[in-house]
PDB file of N, CA, C and O in Angstrom:
ATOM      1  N   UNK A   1       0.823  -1.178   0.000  1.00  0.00           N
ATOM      2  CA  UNK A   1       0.000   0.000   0.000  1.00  0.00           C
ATOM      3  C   UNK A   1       0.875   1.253   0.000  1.00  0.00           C
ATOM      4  O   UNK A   1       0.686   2.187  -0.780  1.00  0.00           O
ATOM      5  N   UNK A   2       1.739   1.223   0.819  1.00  0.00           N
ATOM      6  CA  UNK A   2       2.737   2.391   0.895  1.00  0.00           C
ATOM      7  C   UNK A   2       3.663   2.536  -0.343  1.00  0.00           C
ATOM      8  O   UNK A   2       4.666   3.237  -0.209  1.00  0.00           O
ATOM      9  N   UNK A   3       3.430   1.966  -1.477  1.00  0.00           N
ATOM     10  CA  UNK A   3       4.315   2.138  -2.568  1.00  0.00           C
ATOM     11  C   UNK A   3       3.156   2.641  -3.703  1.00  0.00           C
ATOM     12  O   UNK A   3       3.527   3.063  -4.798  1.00  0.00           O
ATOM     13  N   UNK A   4       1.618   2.552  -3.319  1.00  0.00           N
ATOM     14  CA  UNK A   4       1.194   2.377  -4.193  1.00  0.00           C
ATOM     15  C   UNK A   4       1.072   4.408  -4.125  1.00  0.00           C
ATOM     16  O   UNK A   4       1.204   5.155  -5.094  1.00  0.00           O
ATOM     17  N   UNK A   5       0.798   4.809  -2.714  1.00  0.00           N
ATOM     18  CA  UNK A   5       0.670   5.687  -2.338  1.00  0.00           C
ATOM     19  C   UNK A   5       1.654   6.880  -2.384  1.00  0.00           C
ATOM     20  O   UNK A   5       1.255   8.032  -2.216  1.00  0.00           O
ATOM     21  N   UNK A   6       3.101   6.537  -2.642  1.00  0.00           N
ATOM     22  CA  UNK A   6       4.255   7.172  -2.642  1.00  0.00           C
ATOM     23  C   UNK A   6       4.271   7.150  -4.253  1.00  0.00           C
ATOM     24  O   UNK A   6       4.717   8.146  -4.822  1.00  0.00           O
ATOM     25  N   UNK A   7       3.855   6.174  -4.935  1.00  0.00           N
ATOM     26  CA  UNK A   7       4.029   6.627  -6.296  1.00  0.00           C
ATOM     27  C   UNK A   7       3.069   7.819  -6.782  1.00  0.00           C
ATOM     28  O   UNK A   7       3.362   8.609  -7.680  1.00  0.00           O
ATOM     29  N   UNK A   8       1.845   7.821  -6.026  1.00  0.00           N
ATOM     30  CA  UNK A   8       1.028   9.410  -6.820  1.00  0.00           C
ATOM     31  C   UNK A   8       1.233  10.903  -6.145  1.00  0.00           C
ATOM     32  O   UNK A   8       0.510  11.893  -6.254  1.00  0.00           O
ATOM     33  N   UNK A   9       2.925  10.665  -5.134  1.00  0.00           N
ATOM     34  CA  UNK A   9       3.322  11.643  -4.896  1.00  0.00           C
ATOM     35  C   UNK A   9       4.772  12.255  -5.713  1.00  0.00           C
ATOM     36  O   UNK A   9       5.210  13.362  -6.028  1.00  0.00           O
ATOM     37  N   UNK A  10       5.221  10.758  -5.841  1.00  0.00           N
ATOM     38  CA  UNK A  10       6.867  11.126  -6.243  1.00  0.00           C
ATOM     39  C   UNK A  10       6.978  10.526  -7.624  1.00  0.00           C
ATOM     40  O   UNK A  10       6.279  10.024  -8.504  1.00  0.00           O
ATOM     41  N   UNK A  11       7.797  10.735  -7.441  1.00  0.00           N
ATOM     42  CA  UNK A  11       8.595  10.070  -9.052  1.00  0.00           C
ATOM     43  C   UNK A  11       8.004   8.976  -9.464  1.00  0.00           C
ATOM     44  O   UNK A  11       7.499   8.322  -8.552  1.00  0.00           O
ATOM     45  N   UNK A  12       7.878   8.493 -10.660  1.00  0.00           N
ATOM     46  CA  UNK A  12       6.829   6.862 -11.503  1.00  0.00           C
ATOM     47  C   UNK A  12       7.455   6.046 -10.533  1.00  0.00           C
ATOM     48  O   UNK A  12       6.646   5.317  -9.959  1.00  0.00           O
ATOM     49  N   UNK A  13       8.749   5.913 -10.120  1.00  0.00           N
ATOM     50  CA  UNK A  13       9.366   4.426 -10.059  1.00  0.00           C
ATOM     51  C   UNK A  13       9.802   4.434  -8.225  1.00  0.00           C
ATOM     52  O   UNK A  13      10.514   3.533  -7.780  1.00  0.00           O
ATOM     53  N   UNK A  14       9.274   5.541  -7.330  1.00  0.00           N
ATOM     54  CA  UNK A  14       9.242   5.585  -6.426  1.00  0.00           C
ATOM     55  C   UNK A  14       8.952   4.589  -5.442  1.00  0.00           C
ATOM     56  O   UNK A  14       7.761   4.763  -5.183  1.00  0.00           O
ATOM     57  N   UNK A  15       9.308   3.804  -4.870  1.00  0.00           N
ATOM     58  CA  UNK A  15       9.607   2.427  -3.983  1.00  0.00           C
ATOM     59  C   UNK A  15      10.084   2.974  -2.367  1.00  0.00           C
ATOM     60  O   UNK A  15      11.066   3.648  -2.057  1.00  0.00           O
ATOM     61  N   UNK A  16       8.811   2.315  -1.353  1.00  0.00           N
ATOM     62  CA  UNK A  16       9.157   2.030  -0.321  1.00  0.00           C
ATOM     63  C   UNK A  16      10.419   1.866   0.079  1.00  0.00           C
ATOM     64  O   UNK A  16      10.838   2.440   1.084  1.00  0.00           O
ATOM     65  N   UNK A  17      11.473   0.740  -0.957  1.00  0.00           N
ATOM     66  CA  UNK A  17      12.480   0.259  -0.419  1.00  0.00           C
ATOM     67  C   UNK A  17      13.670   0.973  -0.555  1.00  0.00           C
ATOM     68  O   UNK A  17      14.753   0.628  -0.081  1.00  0.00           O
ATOM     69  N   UNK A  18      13.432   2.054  -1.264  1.00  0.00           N
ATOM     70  CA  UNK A  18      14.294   3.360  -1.658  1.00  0.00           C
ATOM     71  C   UNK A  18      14.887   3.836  -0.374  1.00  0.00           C
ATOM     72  O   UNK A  18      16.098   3.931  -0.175  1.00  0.00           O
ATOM     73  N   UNK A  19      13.793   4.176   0.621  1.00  0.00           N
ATOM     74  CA  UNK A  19      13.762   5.155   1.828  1.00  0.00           C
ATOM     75  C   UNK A  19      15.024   4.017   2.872  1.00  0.00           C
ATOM     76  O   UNK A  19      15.466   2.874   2.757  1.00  0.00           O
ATOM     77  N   UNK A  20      15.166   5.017   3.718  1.00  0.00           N
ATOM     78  CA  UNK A  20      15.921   4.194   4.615  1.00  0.00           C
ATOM     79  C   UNK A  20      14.771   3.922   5.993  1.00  0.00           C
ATOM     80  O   UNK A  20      13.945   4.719   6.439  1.00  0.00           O
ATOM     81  N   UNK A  21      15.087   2.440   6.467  1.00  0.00           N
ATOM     82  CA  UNK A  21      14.159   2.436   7.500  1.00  0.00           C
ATOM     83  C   UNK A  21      14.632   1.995   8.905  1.00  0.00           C
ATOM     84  O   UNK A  21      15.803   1.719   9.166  1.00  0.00           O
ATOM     85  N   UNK A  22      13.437   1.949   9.925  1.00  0.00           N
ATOM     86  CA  UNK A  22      14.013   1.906  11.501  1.00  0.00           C
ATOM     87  C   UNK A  22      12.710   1.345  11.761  1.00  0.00           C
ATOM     88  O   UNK A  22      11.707   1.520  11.070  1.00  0.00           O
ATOM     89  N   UNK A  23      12.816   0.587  12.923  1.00  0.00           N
ATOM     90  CA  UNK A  23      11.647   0.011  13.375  1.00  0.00           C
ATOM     91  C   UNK A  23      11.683   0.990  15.103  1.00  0.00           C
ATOM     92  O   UNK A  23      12.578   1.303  15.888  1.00  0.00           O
ATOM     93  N   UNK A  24      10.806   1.103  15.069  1.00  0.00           N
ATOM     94  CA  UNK A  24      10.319   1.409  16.567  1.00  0.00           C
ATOM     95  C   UNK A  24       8.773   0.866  16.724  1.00  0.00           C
ATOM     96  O   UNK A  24       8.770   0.939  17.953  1.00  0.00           O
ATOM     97  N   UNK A  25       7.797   0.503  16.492  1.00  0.00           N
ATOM     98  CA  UNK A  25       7.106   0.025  17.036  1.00  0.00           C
ATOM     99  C   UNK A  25       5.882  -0.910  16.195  1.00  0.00           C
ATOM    100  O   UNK A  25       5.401  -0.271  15.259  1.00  0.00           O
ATOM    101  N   UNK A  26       5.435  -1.992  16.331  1.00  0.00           N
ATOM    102  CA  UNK A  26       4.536  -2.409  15.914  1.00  0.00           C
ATOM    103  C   UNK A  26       2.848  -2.550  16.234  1.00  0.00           C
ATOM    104  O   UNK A  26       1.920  -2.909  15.510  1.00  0.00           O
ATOM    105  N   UNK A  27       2.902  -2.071  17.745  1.00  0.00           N
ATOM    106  CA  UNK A  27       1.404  -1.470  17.676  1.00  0.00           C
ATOM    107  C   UNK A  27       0.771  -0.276  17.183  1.00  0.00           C
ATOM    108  O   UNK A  27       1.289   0.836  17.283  1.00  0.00           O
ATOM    109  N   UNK A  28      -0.135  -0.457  16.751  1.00  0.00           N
ATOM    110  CA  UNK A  28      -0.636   0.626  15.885  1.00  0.00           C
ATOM    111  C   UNK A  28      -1.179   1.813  16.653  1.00  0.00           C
ATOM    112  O   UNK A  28      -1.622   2.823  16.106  1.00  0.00           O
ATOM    113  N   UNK A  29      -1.109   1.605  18.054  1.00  0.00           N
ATOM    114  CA  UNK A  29      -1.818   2.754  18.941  1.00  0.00           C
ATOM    115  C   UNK A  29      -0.412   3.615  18.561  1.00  0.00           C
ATOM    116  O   UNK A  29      -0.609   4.657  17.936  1.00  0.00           O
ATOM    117  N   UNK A  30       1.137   3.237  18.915  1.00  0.00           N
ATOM    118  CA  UNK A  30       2.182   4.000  19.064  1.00  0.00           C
ATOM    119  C   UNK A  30       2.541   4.417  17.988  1.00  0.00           C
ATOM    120  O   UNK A  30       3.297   5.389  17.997  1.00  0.00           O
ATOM    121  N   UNK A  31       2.159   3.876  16.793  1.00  0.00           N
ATOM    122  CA  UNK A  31       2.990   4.432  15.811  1.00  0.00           C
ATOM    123  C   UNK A  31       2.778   5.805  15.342  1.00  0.00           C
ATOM    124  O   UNK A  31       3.543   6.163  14.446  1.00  0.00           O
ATOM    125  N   UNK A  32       1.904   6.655  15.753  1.00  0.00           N
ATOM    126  CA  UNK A  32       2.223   7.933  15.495  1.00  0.00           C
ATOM    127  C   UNK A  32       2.564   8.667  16.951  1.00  0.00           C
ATOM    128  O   UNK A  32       1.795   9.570  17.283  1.00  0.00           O
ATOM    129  N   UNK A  33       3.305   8.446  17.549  1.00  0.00           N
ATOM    130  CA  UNK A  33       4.068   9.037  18.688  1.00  0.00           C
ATOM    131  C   UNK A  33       5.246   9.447  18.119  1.00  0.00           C
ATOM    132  O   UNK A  33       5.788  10.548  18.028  1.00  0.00           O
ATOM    133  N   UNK A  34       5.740   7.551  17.493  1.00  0.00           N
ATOM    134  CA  UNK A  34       7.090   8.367  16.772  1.00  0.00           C
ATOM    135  C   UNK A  34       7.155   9.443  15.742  1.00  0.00           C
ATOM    136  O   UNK A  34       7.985  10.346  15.845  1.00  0.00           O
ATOM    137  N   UNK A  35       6.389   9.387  14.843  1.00  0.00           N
ATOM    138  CA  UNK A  35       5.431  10.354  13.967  1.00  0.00           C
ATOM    139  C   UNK A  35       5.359  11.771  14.146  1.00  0.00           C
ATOM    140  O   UNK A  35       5.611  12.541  13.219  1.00  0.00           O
ATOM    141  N   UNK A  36       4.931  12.272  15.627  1.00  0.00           N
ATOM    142  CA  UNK A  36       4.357  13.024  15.967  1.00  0.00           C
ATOM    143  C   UNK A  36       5.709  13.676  17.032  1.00  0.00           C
ATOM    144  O   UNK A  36       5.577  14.703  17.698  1.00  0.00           O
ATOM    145  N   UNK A  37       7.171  12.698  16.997  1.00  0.00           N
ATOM    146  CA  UNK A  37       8.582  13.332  17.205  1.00  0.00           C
ATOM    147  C   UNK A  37       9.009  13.663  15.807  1.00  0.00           C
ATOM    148  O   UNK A  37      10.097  14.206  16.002  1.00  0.00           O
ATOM    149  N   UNK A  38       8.868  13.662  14.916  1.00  0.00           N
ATOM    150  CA  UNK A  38       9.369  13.607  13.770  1.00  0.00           C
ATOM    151  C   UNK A  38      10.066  12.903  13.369  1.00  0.00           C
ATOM    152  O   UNK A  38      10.859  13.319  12.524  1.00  0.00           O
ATOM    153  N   UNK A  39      10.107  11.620  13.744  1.00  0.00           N
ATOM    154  CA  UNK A  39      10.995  10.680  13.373  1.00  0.00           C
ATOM    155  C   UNK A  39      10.568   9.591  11.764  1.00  0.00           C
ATOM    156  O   UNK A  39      11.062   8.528  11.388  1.00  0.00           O
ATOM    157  N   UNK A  40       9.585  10.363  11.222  1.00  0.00           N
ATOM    158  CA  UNK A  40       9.407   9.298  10.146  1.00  0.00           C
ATOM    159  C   UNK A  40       7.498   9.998   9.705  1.00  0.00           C
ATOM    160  O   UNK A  40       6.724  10.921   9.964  1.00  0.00           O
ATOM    161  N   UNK A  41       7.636   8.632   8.835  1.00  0.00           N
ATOM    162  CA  UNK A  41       5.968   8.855   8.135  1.00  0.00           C
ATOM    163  C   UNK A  41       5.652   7.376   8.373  1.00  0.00           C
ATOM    164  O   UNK A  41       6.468   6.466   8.515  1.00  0.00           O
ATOM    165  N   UNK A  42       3.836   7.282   8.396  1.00  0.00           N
ATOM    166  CA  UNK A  42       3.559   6.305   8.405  1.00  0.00           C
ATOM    167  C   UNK A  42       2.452   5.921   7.211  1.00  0.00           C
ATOM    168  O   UNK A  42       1.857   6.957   6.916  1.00  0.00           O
ATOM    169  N   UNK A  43       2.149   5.203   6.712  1.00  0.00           N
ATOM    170  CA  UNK A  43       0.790   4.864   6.250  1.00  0.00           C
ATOM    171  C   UNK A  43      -0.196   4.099   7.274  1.00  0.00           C
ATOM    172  O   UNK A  43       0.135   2.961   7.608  1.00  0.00           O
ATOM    173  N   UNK A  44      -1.430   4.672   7.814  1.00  0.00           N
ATOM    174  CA  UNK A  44      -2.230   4.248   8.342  1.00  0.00           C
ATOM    175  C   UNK A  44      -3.535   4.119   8.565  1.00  0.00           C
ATOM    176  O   UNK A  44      -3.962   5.271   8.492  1.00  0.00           O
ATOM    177  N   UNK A  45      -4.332   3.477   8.769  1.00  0.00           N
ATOM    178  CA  UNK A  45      -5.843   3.612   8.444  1.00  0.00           C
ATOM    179  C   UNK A  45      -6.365   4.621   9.235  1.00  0.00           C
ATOM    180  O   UNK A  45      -6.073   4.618  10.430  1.00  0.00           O
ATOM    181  N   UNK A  46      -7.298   5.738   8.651  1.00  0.00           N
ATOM    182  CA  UNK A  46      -7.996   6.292   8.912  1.00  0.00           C
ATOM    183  C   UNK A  46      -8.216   6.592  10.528  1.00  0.00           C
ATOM    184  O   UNK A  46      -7.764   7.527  11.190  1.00  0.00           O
ATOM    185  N   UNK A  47      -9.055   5.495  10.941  1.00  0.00           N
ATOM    186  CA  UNK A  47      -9.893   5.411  12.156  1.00  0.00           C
ATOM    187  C   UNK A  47      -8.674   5.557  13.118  1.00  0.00           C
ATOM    188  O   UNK A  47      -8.511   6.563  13.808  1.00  0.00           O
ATOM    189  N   UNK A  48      -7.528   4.106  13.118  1.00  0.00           N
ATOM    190  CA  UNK A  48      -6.311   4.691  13.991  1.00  0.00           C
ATOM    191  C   UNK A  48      -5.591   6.217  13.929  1.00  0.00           C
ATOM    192  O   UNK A  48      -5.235   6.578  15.050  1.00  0.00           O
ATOM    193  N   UNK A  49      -5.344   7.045  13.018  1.00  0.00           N
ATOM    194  CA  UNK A  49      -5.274   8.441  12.564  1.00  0.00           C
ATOM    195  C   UNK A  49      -6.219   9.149  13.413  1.00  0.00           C
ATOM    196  O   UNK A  49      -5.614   9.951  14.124  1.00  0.00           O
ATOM    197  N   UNK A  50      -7.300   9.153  13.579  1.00  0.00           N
ATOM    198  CA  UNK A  50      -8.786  10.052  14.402  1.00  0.00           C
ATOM    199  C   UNK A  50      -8.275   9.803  15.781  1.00  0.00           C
ATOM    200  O   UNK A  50      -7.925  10.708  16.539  1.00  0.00           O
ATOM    201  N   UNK A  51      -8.243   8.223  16.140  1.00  0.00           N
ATOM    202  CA  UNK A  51      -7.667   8.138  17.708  1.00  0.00           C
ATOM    203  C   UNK A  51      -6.630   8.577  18.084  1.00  0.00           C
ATOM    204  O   UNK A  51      -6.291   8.525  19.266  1.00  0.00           O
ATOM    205  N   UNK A  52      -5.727   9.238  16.902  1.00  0.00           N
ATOM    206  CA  UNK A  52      -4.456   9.970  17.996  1.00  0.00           C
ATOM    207  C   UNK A  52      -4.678  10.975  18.309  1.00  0.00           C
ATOM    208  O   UNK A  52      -5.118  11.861  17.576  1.00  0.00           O
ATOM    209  N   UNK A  53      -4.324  11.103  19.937  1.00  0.00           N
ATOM    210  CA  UNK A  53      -4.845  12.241  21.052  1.00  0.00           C
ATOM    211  C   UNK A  53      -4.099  13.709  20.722  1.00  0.00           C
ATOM    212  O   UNK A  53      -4.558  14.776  21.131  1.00  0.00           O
ATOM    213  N   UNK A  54      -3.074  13.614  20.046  1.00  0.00           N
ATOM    214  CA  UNK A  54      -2.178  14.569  19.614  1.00  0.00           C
ATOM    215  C   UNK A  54      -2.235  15.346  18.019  1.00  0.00           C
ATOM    216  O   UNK A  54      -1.300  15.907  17.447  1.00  0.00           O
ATOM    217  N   UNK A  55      -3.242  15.220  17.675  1.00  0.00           N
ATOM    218  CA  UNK A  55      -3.461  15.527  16.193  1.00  0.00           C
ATOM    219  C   UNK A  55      -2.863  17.241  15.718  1.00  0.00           C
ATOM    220  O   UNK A  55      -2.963  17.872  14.666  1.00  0.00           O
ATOM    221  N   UNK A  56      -2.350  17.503  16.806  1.00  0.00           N
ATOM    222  CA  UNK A  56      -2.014  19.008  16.431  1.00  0.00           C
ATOM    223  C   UNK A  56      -0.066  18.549  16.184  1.00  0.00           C
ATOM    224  O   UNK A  56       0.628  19.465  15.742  1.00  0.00           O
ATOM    225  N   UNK A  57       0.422  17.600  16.397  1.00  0.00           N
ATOM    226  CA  UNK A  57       1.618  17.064  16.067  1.00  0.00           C
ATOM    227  C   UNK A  57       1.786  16.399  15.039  1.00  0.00           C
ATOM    228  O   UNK A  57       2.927  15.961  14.890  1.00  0.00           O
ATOM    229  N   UNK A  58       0.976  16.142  14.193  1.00  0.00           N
ATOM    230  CA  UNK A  58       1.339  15.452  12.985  1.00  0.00           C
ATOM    231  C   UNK A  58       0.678  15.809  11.300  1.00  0.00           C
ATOM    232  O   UNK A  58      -0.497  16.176  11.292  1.00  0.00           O
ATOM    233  N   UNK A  59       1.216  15.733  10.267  1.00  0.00           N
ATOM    234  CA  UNK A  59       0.372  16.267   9.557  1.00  0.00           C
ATOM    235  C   UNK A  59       0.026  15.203   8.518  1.00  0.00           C
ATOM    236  O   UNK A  59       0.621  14.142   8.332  1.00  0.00           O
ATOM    237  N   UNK A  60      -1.553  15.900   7.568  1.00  0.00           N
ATOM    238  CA  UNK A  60      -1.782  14.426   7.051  1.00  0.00           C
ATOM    239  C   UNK A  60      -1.720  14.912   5.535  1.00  0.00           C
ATOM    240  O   UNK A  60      -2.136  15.980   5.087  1.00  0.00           O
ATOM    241  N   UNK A  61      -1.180  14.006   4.944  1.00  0.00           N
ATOM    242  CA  UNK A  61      -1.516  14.146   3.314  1.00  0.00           C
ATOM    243  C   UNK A  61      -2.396  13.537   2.794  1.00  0.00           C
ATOM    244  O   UNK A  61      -2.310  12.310   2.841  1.00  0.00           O
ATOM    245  N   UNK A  62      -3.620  14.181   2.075  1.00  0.00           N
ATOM    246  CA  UNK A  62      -4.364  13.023   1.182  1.00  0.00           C
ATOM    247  C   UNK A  62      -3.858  13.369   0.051  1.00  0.00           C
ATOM    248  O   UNK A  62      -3.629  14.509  -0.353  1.00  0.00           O
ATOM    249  N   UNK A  63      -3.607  11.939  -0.687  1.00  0.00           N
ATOM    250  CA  UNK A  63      -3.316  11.585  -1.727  1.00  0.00           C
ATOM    251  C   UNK A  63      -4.116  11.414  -3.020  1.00  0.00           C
ATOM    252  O   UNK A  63      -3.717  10.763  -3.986  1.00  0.00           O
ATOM    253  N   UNK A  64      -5.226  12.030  -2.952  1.00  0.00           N
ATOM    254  CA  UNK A  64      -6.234  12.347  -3.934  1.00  0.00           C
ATOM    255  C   UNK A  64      -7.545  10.510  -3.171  1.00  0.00           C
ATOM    256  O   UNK A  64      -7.970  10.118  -2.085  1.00  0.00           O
ATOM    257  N   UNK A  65      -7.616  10.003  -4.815  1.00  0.00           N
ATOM    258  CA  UNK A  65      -8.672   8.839  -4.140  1.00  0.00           C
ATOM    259  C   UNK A  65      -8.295   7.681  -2.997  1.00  0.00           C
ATOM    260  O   UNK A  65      -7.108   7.353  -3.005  1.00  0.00           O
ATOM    261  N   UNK A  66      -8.879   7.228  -2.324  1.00  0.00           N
ATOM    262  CA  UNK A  66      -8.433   6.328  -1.005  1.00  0.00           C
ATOM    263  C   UNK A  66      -8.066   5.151  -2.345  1.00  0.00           C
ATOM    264  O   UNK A  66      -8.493   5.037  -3.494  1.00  0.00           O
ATOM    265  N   UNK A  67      -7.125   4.439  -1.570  1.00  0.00           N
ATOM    266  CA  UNK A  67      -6.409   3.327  -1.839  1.00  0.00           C
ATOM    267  C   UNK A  67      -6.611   2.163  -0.847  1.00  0.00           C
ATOM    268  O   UNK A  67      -6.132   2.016   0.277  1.00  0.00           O
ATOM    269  N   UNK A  68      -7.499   1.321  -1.599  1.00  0.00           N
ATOM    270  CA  UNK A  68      -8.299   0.186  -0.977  1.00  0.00           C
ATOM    271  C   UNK A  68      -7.417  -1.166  -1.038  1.00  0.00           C
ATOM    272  O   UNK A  68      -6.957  -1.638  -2.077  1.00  0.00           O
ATOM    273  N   UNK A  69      -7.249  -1.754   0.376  1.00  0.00           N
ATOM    274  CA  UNK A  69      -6.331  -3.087  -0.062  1.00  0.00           C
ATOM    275  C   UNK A  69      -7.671  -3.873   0.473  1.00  0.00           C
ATOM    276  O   UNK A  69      -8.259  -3.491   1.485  1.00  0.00           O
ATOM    277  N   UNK A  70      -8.121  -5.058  -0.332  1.00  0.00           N
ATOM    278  CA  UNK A  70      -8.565  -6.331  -0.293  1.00  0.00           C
ATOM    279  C   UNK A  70      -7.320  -7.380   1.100  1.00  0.00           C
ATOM    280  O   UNK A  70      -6.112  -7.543   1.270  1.00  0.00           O
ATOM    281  N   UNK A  71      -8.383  -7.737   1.640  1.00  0.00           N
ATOM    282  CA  UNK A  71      -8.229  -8.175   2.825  1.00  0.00           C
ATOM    283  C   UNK A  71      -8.770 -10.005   2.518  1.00  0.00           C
ATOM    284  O   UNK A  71      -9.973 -10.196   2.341  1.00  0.00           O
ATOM    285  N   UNK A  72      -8.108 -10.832   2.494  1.00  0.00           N
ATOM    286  CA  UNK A  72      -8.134 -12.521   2.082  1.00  0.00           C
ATOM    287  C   UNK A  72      -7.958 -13.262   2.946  1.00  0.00           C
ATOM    288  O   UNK A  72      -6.983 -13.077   3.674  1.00  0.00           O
ATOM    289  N   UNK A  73      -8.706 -14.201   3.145  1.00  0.00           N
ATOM    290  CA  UNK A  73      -9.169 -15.202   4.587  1.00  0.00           C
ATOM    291  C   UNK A  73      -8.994 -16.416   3.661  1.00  0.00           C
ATOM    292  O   UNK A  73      -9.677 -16.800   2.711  1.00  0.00           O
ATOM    293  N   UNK A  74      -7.337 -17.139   4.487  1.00  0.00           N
ATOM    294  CA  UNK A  74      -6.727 -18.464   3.767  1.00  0.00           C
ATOM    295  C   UNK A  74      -7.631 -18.767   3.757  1.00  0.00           C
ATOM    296  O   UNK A  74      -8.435 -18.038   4.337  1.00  0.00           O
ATOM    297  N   UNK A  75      -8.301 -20.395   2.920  1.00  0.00           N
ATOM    298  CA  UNK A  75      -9.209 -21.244   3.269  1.00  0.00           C
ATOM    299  C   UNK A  75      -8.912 -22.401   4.381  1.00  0.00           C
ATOM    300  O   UNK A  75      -9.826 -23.097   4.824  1.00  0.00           O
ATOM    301  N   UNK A  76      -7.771 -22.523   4.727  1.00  0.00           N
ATOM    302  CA  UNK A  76      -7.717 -23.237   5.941  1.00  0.00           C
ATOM    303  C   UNK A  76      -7.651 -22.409   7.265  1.00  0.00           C
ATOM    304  O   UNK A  76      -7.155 -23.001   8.224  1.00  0.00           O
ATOM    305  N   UNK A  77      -8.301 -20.457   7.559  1.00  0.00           N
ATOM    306  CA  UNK A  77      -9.035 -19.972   8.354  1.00  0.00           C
ATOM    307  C   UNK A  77     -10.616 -20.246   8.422  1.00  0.00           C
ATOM    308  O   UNK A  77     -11.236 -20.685   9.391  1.00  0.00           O
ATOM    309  N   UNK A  78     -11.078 -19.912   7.270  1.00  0.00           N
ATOM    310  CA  UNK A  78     -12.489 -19.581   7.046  1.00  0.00           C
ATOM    311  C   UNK A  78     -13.306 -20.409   7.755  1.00  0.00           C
ATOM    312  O   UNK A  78     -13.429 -21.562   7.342  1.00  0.00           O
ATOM    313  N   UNK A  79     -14.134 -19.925   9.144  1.00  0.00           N
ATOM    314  CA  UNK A  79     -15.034 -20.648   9.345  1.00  0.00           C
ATOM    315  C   UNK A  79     -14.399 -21.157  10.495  1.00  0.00           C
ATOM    316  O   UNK A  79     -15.070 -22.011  11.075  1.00  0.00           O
ATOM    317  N   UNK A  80     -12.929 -20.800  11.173  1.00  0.00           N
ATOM    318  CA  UNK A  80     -12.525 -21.432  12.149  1.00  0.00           C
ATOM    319  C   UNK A  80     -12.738 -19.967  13.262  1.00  0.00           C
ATOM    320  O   UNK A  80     -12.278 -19.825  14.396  1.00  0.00           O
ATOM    321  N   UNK A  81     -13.347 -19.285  12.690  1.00  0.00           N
ATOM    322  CA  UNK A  81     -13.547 -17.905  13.996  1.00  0.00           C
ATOM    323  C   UNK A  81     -12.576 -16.527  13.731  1.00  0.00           C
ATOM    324  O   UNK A  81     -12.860 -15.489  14.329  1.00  0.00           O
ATOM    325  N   UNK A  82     -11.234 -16.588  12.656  1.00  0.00           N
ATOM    326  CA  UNK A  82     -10.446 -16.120  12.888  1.00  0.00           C
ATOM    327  C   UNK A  82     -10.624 -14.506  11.464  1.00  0.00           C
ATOM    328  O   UNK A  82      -9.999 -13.496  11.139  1.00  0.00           O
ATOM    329  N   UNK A  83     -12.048 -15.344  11.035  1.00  0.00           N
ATOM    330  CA  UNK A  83     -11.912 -13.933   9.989  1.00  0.00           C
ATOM    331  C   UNK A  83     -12.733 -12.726  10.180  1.00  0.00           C
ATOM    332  O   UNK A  83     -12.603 -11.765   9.422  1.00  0.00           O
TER     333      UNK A  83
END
């Protein structure tokens, strides 16, 4: 998603893997803390975006139309509770 999104800002051939990266966190509540130090950009859904308490620390770009990812439930989930 984040490549699909960086391409209708930057250059045609613009790639995620271009950037240099750092991990600091994988819950999605924190990830705009680091964000909101200036330590980076994130791509993130909407609704998590509204719940950050700090919205005067970070800024948002829309990228013209939303960019929809399809979401796929293996068939050895389906039907076991997990989708």
């Amino acid at each position: 998603m984040a490549n699909r999104l960086l391409s209708r800002r930057f250059r045609k051939n613009a790639s995620i893997a271009d950037l240099p990266r750092n991990g600091f966190s994988n819950q999605i509540a924190l990830i705009l803390e680091f964000v909101a130090r200036g330590l980076g950009f994130t791509v993130i859904p909407r609704n998590a975006r509204a719940a950050f308490a700090q919205q005067h620390k970070i800024e948002v770009v829309e990228c013209g139309s939303p960019v929809v990812e399809m979401e796929w439930t293996p068939p050895s989930l389906r039907g076991s509770g997990h989708d």
